[in-house]
N, C-alpha and C positions, 0 to 999 in steps of 0.2 A: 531286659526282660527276656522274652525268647526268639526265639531266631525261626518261626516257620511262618510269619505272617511277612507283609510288604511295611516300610517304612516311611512314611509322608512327614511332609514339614505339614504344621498346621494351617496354613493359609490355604494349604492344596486339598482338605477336607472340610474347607468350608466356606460359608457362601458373605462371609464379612468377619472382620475385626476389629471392634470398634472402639475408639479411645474414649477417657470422659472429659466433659468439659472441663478447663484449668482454671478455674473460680470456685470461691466458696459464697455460697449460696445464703439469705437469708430463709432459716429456718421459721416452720411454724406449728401449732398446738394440734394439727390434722391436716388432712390432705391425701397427699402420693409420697410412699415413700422413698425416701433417699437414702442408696446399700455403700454402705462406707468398707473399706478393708476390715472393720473390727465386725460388722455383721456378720462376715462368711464363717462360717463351722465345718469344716471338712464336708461338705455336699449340701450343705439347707442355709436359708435365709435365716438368721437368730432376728428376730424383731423385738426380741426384749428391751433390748438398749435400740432400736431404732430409731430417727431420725423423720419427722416429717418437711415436705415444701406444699407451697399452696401452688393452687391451677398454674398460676403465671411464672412461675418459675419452673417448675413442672415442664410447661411448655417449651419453655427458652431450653431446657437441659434435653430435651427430647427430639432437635430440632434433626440431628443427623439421622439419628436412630431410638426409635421406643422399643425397649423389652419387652421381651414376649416370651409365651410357655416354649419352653423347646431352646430358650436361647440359654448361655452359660456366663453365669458373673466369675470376672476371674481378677483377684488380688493379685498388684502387680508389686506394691512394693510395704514395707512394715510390717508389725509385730505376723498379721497371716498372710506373708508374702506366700505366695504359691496357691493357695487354696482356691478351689471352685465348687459354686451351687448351681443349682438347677434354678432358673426363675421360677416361682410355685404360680400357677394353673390361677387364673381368673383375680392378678394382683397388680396394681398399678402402681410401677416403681421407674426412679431414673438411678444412674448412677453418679457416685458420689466420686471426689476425687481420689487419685491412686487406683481407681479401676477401670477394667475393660470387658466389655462386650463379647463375647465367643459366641456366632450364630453357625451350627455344625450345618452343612451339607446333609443332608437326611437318607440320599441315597447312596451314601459313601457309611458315615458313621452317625449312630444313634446319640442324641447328646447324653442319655444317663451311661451309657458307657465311655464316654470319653471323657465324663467328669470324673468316674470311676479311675478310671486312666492317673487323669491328671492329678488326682488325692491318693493315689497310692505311695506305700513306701517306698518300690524303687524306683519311681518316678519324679520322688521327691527327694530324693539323696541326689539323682542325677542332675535336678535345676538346679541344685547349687553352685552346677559349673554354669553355668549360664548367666551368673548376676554379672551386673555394673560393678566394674570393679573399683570406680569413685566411693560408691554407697554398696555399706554392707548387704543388705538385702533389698535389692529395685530390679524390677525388669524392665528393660526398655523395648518401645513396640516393635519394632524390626526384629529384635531378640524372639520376642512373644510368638509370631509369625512362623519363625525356622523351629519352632519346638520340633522334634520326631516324634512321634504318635505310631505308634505300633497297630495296624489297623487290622484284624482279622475279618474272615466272613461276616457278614450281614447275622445269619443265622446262628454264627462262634459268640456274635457280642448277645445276640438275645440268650443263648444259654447263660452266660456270664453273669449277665445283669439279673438275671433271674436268684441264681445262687447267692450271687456277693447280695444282691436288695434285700434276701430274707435274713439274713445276718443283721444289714443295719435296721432293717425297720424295727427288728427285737431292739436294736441301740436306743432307737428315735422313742420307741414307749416307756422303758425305763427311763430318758431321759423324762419326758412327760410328767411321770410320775412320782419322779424326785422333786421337780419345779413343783408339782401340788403337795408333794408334803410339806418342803420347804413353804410354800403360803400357807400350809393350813398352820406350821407353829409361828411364821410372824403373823399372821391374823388374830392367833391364841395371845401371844407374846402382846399383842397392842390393845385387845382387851382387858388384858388384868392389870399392866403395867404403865399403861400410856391413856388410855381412857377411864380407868379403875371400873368397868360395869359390876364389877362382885360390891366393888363396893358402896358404888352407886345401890344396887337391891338392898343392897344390906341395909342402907340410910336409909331407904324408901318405906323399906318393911319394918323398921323402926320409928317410926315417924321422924326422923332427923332433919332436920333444917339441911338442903343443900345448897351450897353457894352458888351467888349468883350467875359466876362463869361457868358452870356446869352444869345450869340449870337447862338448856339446850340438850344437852348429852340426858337429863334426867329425862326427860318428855321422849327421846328418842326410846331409853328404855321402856318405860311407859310401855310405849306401844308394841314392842317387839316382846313382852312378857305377856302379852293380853292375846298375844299370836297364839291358834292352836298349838301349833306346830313348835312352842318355845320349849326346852330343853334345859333345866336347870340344872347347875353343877350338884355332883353328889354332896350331902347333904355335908360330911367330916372336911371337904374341900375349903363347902363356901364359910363355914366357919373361921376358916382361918382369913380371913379378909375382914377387916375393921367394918363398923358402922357410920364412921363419923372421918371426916376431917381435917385438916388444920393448914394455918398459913406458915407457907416458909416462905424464902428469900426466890422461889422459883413460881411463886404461886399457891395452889390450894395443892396437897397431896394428903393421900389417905394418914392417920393419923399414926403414927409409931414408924412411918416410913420417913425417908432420905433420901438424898439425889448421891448417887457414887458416880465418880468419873472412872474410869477403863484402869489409870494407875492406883485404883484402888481394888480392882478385879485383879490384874495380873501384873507380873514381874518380867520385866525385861531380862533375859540370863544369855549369857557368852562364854560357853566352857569351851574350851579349845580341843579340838579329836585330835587323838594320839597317833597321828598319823604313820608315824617311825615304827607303830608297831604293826603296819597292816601293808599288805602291797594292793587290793584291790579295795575301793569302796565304792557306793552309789551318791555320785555328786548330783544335789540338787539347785541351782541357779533360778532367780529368778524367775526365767521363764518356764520352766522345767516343773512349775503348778500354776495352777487357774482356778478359780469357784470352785475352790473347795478337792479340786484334779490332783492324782500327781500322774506328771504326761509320761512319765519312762519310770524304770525299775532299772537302770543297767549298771553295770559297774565298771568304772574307770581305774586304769594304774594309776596308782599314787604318784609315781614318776611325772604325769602328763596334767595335773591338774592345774587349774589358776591360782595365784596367789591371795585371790579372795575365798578360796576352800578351807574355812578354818575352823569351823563352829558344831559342837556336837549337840545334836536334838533328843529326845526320849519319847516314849508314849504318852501321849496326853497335851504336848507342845502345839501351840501356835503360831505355825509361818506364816510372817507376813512381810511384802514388799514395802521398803523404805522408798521404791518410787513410783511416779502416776499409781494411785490409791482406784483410781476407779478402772484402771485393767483387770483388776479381781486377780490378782497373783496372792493368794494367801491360800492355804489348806489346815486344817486338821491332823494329827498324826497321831493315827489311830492303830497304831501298829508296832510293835519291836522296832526300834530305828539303831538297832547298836551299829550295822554297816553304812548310814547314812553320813553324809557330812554335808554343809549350806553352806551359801553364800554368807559375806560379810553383810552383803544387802539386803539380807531377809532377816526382818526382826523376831529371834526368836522368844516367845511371849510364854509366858509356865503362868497357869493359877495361882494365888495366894490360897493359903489354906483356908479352911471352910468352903471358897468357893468352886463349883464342879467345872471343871475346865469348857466343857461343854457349852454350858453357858455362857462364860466367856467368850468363848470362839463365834456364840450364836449373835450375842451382842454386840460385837463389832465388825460382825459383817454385814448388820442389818443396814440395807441400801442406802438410808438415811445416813448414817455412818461413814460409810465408804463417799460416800459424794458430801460431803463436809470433809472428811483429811483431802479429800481431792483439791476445793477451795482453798482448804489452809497451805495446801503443798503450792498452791500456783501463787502463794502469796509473799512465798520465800525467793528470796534471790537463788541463782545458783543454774548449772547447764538444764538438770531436769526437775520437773513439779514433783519435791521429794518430803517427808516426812521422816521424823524420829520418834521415839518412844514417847518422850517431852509431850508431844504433840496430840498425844491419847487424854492427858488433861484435860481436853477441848470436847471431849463425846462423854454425856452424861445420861443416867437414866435413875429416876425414880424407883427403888426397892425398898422389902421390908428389911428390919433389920432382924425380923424372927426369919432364920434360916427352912422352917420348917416350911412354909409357903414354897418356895424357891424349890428344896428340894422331893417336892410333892409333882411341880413343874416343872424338872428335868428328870425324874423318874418314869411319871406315868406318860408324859407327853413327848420331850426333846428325846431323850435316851433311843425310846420306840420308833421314831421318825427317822433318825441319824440311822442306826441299826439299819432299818430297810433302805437308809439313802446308800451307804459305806457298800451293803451289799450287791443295790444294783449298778453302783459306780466300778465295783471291781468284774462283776459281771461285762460290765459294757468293755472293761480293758481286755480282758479274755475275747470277748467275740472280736474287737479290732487285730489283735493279733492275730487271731485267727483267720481273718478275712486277708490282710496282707500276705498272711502265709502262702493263703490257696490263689492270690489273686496273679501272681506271676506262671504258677503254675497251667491254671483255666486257659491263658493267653498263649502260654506255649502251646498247647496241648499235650503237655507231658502228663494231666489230669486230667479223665475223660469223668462224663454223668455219671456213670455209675460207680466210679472210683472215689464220690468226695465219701470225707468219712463221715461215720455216724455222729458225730460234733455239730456237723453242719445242721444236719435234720431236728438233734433234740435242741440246740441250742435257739432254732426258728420258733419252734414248737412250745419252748417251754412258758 
């Protein structure tokens, strides 16, 4: 990074480093919780998929060291080897295995800049020299220790932290607010489709006999219709939702409706990219998307690729990981892909006709989903918990077979929701660029306060 600051090994800025217990722990439904390598996110605790322990294990895992505000979780080995958060302010957590403890010196170096530090991009091109060369991606503690930390002024890190914070924290609300869109259409999505409430009113309002396994759901409606505050679908909406009824092989589902399994939404397709015609393209692997992410844009010589770079995607495509289902490696392709090429390992998934890709994509990400191919994949022999397309057979959902419901809920609802999610997703990748840009620069001091550019300010701002 730059050359005007002092160089320290990390042990010599800080007042411990500290390993986590080597057990796994009996988990529990609440408690204290427990920060595994997959919780870290480049700087925050994800507690979405978190992990609870109760008091007594809690205790036993705390025995060296309990976290505290101000200390640094730091991923030592797997999928977010390198990565560091900040422990968040007033939380009671231990760590889990593959992590370590980073408690900064405070009179040397601030810990939000040294997390800073440690998540940036050329700081993380550089740990790659530093793995276990046994195992692809692991630090070992002594390693952890000798980091170099480039450690400027006291006053150099508070400007820093100032600048690069307002970038992420624009990141941290968008993300925010992608996560509420996203629950407000599975919230939508389990009402109409997995609890029928339209069509539960519609019975009610008709006087229709409802069965007796849903007569629990009817009373619940009941009461939520008698609420002031209740908000009925427009009127052309709830029409299209039955009155009535009927038994199938799955139980009671609204009448004219069906249960479709995933290989009846979408088509597994494998066109091969014409690779002899291009010298550059943008390979995407595996890990190379997340939740719906994709992590790089960059493009590789065709000369230098893997021999699993085969497979040509389009707009509208659904990638998804054929392994561990529940790392959320799948996305959306919502965009021109003619420069892209994917792995053999990503199942690339196309709508069948009539149905909106969108929907597709929405339904088999839906959490339930992903943690059922999880189950099915750890139930296959083989080196990792993996899945095929075959295996989409297994995830089913009740639909109508009138198209016009469907596509009334991915127009007015999904469409709108995706829209703002795509945009503030491609937003968040602009400001992270941006932030590694300026983040070597701020540290050399070859970027002074009054030099960042105008990006920085509207981009905090907007």
């Amino acid at each position: 990074m730059g050359n005007n600051w002092p160089i320290y090994s990390l042990e010599n800025i800080c007042d411990g480093i500290f390993d986590c217990p080597h057990s796994t722990p009996e988990l529990s439904s609440d408690g204290h919780y427990m920060v595994r390598t997959q919780d870290i996110r480049k700087g925050y605790f994800d507690t979405s998929d978190a992990v609870m322990v109760n008091s007594k294990v809690y205790k036993e895992r705390t025995k060296r060291v309990t976290p505290k505000f101000g200390d640094l979780l730091f991923s030592r080995e797997g999928t977010y080897f390198g990565d560091a958060a900040e422990v968040p302010e007033n939380m009671s957590l231990c760590l889990g295995q593959r992590m370590v403890l980073i408690r900064p010196n405070p009179d040397i170096v601030s810990s939000k800049y040294l997390r800073i530090f440690i998540n940036s991009e050329t700081f993380q091109r550089k740990l790659l020299a530093f793995r276990d060369g046994t195992v692809a991606e692991r630090l070992n503690l002594p390693v952890i220790r000798q980091l170099p930390i480039e450690v400027p002024p006291m006053q150099i890190q508070k400007v820093i932290e100032k600048k690069y914070c307002c970038l992420e924290e624009k990141e941290l609300i968008n993300r925010q607010i992608n996560q509420t869109l996203e629950q407000m259409a599975q919230t939508l999505f389990k009402s109409w489709f997995v609890d029928f409430d339209p069509v539960i009113d519609n019975a009610l309002d008709a006087g229709n006999e409802i069965p007796e396994p849903l007569q629990a759901r009817a009373e619940l409606r009941q009461t939520v219709r008698a609420n002031q505050d209740f908000q009925p679908l427009p009127t052309d909406v709830w029409a299209l939702f039955p009155a009535e009824f009927e038994e199938s092989e799955l139980g009671w589902v609204p009448k004219g409706w069906q249960c479709k399994d995933m290989t009846q939404l979408v088509d597994t397709v494998s066109i091969t990219y014409p690779l002899k015609t291009v010298e550059k393209v943008i390979f995407l692997n595996t890990g190379d998307i997340e939740n719906g992410r994709f992590l790089h844009c960059n493009y590789s010589s065709v000369d230098g690729l893997p021999g699993q770079a085969k497979k040509s995607i389009q707009k509208g495509d659904i990638l998804f990981s054929e392994i561990r289902p529940q790392n959320k490696r799948f996305a959306f392709v919502n965009f021109d892909a003619d420069h892209h090429v994917v792995s053999t390992k990503l199942m690339v998934l196309r709508a069948k006709d009539k149905i909106d890709p969108l929907l597709s994509y929405f339904i088999l990400t839906l959490e339930k989903n992903t943690d059922e191919l999880q189950r099915i994949a750890e139930l296959r022999s083989g080196t990792f918990p993996q899945i095929t397309y075959k295996e989409l057979e297994m995830l089913g959902c009740v639909l109508p077979n009138n198209t016009e419901l469907l596509d009334v809920f991915v127009s007015s609802y999904l469409k709108p929701i995706y829209s703002r999610n795509f945009a503030l997703t491609d937003q968040n990748e602009q400001l992270a660029q941006l932030r590694d840009t300026l983040l070597p620069k701020l540290i050399s001091g070859e970027l002074r306060l009054d030099d960042l550019p105008d990006e920085v300010v509207t981009a905090a701002n907007e």
